[in-house]
Structure formats: structure tokens, C-alpha cells
C-alpha positions in Angstrom: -18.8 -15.8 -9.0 -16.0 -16.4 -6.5 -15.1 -13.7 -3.6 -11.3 -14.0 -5.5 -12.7 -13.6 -9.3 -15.2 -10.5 -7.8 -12.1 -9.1 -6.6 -10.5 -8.9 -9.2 -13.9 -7.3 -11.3 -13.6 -4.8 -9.3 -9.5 -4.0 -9.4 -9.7 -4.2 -13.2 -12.6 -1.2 -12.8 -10.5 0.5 -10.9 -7.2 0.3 -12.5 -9.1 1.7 -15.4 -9.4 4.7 -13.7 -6.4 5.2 -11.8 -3.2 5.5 -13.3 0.0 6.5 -11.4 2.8 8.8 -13.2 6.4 10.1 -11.5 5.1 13.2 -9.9 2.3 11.4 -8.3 2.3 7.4 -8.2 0.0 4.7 -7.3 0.3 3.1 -4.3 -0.8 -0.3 -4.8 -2.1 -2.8 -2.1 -2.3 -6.6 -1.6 -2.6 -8.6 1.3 -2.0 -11.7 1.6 -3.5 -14.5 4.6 -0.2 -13.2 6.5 1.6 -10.3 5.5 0.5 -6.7 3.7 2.4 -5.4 0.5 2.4 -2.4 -0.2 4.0 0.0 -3.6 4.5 3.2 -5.3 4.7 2.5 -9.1 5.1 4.8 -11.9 2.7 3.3 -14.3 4.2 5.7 -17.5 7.4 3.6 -17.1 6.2 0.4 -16.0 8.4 0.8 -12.7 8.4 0.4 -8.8 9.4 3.5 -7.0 9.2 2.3 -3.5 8.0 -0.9 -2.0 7.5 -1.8 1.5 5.5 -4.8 3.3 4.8 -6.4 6.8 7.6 -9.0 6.2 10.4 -5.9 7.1 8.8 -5.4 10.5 10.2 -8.8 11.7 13.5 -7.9 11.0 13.2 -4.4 12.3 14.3 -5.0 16.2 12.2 -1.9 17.1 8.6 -3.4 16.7 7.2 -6.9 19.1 6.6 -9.4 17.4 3.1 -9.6 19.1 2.0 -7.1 16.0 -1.7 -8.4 14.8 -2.1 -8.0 11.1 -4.2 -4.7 11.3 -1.2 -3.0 13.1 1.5 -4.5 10.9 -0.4 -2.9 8.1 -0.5 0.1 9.8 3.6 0.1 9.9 3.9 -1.1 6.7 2.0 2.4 5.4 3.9 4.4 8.0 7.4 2.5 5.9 6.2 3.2 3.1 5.6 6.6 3.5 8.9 7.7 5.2 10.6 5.5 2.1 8.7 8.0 0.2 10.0 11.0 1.9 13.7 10.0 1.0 12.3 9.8 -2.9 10.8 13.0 -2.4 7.8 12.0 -3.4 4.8 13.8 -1.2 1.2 12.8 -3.4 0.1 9.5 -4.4 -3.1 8.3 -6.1 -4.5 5.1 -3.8 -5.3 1.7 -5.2 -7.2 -0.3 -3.0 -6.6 -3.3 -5.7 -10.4 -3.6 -5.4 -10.6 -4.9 -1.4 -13.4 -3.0 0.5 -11.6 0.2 2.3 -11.9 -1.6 6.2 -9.2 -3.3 8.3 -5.9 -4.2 6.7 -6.2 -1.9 3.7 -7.9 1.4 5.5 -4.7 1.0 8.1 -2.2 0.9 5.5 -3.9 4.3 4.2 -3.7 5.6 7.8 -0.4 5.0 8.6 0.8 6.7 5.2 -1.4 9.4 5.8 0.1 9.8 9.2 3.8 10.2 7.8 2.6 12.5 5.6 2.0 10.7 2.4 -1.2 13.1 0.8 -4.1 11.3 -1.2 
């Protein structure tokens, strides 16, 4: 078996198990070589709630663009989460989309968790 087709074993097993609804969504990862994506879906309705990836930080003049990938993901989750805020949405359920829970993926957690995003 690939690394890619292992993967995706392993999202399918989780998806199976976590399911995302209005009150609380999923917030779904996937990274990329280059950039981070991250979104809150309502999986009742089939529908994005909030998205948010590492892309925006270029065009936000705030943030260098000497970010390595790591702390791009770690403003992606921190723009994610104050995107939740003006949804008013405060829980999520996490879906690591079946990547191990290091680097990229446990920053994007961090930074949500930071701006007070609860899972």
C-alpha cells in the first residue's frame, strides 16, 4: 500500500466516526506540499460554514512572508477560529482527515485552540 492510499484507510475510519452538525461542526484539515486548508462543515446539510487556509496569509499585510509552513498552519487555525467567533460558533469536533496529529495538523489545532475554538 501507498503512504497516499493508507491515508486515506485511515480518513475513511475516521469519518465514520465523526460527523459534524450546526451546533457543533467538523473542522476538516488538508495540507497540501504548500499551503494548509482548513473548514467547518455541517455534515447534516452538506455545507461549509467557515473556511480558511494559508493562501489568505499572503495577502494579509500583517504577517512576513518569511512564515514556514508549521507557523502558517498555526495562523490558518487562529483564522479560522476568529472566523468562527463571528458565526458564533464556539465547539467543533476535529478531523485530522487521517494525517498523524504532529507538525502542520497539531498547529492548526493549536492555533484554533488558542482563539478559543473548544474540541
Amino acid at each position: 500500500m501507498t503512504k497516499l492510499s493508507k491515508r486515506k484507510k485511515r480518513h475513511r475510519r475516521i469519518r465514520g466516526k465523526v460527523s459534524g452538525t450546526k451546533e457543533r461542526p467538523r473542522l476538516s484539515v488538508f495540507k497540501s506540499n504548500k499551503f494548509t486548508y482548513a473548514q467547518l462543515v455541517n455534515d447534516k446539510k452538506d455545507e461549509t460554514l467557515v473556511s480558511a487556509d494559508s493562501r489568505e496569509l499572503k495577502k494579509d499585510k500583517k504577517t512576513k512572508n518569511k512564515l514556514n509552513k508549521t507557523e502558517a498552519a498555526k495562523k490558518t487555525g487562529e483564522l479560522l477560529a476568529e472566523k468562527a467567533k463571528k458565526k458564533k460558533i464556539k465547539k467543533v469536533v476535529f478531523d485530522r482527515s487521517g494525517y498523524r496529529f504532529h507538525g502542520r495538523i497539531k498547529a492548526l489545532a493549536q492555533g484554533a485552540r488558542d482563539k478559543g475554538l473548544k474540541f
